[in-house]
Backbone as a chain_set.jsonl record, in Angstrom:
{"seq": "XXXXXXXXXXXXXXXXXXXXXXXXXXXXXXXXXXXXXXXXXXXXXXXXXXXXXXXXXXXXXXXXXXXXXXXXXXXXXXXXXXXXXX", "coords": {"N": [[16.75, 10.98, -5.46], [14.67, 9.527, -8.246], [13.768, 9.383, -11.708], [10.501, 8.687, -12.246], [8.682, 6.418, -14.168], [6.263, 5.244, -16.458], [4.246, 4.083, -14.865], [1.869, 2.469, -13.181], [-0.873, -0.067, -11.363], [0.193, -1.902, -10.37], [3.169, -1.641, -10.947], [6.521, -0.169, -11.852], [8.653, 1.804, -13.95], [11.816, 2.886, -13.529], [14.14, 5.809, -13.726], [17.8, 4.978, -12.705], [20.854, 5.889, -11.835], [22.304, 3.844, -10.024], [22.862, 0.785, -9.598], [20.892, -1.52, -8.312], [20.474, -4.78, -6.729], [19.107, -7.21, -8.554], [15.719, -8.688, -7.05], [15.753, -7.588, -5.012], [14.502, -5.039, -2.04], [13.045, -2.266, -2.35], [12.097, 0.947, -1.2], [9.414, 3.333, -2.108], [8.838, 6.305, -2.715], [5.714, 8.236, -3.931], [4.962, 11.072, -5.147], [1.545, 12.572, -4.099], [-1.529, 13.918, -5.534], [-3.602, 13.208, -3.894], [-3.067, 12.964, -1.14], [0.207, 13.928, 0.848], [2.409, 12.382, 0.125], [3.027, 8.93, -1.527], [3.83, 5.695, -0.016], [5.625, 2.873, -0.979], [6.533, -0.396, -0.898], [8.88, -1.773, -2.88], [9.654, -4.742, -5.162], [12.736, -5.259, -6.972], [12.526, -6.331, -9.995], [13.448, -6.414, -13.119], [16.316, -5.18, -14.902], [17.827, -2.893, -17.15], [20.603, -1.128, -18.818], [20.233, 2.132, -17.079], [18.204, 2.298, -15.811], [15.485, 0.03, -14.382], [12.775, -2.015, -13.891], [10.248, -2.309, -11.275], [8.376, -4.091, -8.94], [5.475, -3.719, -7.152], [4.374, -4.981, -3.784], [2.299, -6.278, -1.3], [0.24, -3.882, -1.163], [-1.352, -2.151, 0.61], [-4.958, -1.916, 1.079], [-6.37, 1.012, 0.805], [-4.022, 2.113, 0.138], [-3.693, 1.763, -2.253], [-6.055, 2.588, -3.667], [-5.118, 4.781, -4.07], [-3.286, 4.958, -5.327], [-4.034, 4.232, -7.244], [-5.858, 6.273, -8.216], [-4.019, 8.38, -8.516], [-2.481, 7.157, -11.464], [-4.515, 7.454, -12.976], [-4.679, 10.403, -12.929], [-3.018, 10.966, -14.062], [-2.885, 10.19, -16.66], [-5.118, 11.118, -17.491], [-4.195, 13.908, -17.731], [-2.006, 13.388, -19.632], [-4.175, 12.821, -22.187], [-5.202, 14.931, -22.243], [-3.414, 16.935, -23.011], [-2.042, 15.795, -25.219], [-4.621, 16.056, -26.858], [-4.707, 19.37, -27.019], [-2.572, 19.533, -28.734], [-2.814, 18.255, -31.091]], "CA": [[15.507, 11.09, -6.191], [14.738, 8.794, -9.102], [12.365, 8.92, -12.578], [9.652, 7.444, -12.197], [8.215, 6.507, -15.606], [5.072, 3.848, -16.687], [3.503, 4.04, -13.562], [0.518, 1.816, -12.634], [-1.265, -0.031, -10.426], [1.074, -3.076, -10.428], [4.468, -1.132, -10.293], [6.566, 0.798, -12.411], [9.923, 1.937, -14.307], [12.561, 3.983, -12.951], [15.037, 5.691, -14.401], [18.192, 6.27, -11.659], [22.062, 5.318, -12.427], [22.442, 3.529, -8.837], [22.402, -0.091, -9.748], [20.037, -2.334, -6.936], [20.418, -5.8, -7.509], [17.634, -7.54, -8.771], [14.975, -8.907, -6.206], [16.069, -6.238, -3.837], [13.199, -4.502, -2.188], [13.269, -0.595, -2.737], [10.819, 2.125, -0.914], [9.434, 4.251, -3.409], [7.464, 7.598, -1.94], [5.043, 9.032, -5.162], [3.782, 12.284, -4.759], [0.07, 11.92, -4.889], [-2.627, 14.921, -5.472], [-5.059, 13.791, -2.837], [-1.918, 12.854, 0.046], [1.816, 14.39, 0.401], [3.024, 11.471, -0.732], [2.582, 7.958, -1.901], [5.049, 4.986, 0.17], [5.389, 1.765, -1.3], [7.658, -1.309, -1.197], [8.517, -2.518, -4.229], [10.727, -5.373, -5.774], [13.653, -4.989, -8.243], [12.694, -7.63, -11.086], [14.225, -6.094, -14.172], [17.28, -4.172, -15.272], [18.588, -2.047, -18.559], [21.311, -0.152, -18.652], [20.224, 2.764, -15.748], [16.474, 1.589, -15.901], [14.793, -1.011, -13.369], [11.126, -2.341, -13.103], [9.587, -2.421, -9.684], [6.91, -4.536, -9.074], [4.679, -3.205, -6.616], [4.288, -5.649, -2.955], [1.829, -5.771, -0.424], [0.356, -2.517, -0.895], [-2.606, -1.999, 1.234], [-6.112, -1.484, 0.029], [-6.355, 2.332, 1.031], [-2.542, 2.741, -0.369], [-3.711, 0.997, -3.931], [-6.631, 3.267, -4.122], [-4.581, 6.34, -4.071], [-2.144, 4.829, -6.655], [-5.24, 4.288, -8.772], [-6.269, 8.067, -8.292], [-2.627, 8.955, -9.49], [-2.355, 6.834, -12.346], [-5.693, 8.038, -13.763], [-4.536, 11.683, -12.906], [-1.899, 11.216, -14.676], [-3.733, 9.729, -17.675], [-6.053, 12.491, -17.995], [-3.149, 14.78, -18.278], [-1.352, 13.119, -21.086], [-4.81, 12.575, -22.777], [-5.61, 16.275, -22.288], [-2.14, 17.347, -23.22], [-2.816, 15.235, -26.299], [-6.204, 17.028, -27.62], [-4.068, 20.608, -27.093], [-1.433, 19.653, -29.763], [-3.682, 17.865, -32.107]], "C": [[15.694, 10.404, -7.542], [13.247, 9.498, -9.796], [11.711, 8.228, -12.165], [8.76, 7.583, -13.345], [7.071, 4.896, -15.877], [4.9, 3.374, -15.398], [2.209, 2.995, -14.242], [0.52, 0.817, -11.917], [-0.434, -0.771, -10.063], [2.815, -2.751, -10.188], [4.819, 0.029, -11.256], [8.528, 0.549, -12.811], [10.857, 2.843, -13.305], [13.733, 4.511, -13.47], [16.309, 6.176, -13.097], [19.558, 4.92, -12.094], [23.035, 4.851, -11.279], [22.013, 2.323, -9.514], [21.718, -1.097, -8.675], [20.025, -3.379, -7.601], [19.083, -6.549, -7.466], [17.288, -8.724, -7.572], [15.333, -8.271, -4.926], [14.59, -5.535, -3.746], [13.844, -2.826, -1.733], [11.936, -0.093, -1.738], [10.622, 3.176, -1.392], [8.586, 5.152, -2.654], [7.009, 8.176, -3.241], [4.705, 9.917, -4.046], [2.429, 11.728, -5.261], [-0.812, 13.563, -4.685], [-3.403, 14.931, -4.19], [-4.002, 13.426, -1.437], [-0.997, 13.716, -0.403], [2.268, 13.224, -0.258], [2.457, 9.842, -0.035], [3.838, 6.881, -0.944], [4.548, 3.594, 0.083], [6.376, 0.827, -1.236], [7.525, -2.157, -2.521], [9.93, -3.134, -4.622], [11.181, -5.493, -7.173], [13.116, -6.037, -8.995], [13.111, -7.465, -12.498], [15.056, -5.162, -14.106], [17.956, -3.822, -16.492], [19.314, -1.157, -18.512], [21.237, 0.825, -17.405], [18.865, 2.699, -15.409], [16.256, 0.192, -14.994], [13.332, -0.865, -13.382], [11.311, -2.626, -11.781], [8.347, -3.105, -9.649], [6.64, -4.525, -7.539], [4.242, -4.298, -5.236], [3.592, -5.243, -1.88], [0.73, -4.762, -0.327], [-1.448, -2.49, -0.092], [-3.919, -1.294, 0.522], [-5.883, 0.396, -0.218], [-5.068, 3.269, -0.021], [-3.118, 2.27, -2.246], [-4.659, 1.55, -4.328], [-5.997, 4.745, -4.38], [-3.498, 6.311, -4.992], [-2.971, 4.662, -7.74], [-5.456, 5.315, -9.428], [-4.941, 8.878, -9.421], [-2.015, 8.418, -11.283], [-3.382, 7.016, -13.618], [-5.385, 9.08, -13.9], [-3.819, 11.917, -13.93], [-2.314, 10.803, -16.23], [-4.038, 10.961, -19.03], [-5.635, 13.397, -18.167], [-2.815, 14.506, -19.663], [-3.087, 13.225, -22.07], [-5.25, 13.918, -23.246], [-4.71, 17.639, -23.343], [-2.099, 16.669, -25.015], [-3.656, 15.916, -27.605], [-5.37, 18.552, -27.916], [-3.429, 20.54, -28.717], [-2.351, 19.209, -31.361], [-4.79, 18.789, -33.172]], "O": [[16.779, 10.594, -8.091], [12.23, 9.917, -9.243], [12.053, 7.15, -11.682], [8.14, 8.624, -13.563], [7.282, 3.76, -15.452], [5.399, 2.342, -14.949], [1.809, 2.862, -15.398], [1.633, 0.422, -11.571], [0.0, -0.309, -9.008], [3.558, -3.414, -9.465], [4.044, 0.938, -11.556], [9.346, -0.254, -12.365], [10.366, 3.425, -12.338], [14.552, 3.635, -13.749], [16.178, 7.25, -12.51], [19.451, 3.744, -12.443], [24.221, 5.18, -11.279], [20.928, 2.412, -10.09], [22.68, -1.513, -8.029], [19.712, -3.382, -8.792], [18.22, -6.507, -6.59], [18.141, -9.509, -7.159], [15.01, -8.756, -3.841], [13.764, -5.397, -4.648], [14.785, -2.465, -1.027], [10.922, -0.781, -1.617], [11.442, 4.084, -1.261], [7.65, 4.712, -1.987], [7.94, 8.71, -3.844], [4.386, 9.812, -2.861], [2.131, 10.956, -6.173], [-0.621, 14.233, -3.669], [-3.787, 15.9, -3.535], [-4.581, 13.885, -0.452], [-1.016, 14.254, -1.51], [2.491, 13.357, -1.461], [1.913, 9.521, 1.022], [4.973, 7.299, -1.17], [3.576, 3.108, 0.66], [7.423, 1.341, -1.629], [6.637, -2.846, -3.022], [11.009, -2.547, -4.545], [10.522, -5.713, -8.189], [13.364, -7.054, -8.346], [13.121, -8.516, -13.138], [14.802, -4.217, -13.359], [18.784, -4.655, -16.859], [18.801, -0.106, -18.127], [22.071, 0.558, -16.54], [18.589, 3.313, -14.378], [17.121, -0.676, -15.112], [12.727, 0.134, -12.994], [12.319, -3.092, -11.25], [7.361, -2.722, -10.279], [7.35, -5.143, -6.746], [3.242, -4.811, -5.739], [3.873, -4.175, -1.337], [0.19, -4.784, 0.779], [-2.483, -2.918, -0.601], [-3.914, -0.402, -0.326], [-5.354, 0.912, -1.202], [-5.077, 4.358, -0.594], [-2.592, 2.755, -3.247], [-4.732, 1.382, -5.545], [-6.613, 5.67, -4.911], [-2.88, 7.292, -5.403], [-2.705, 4.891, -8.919], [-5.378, 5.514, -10.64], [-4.934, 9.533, -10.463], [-1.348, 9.102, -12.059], [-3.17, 6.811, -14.813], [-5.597, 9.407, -15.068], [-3.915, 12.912, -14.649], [-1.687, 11.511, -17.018], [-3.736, 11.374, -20.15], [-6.351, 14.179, -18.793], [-3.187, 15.151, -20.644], [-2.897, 14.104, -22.911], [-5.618, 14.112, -24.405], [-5.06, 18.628, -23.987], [-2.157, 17.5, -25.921], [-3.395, 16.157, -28.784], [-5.395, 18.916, -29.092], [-3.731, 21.291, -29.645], [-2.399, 19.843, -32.414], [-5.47, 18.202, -34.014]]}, "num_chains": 1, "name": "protein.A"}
């Protein structure tokens, strides 16, 4: 199991201390609210220390609306989460 950090629609970070060499393709499963989970293929194109971007391949319409849903969900959390502290 890996971070997964700066999500959206296009791909995403990860934080996991397993190095994959870059342009390696990965299968990432998100949990998603409105499915069990999210499965995507996605290619290595950056690396930092235990950190890798993923950029996001393929992903079928149906599959890219439900990563939309999650990346908004997730939004409207922090934004919400936000207003609380403020």
């Amino acid at each position: 199991m890996v971070l997964v950090t700066d999500l959206s629609v296009q791909g995403c970070a990860i934080d996991d201390h397993q190095r994959v060499p870059l342009g390696s393709d990965v299968e990432l499963r998100i949990q998603c609210p409105i499915t069990s989970s999210i499965v995507i293929i996605a290619t290595v194109r950056w690396q930092h220390e235990h950190r890798c971007g993923l950029e996001f391949m393929g992903i079928p319409k149906h599959v890219h609306e439900q990563l939309r849903c999650v990346v908004i969900d997730q939004l409207a959390r922090r934004l919400h989460s936000a207003e609380r502290t403020a």
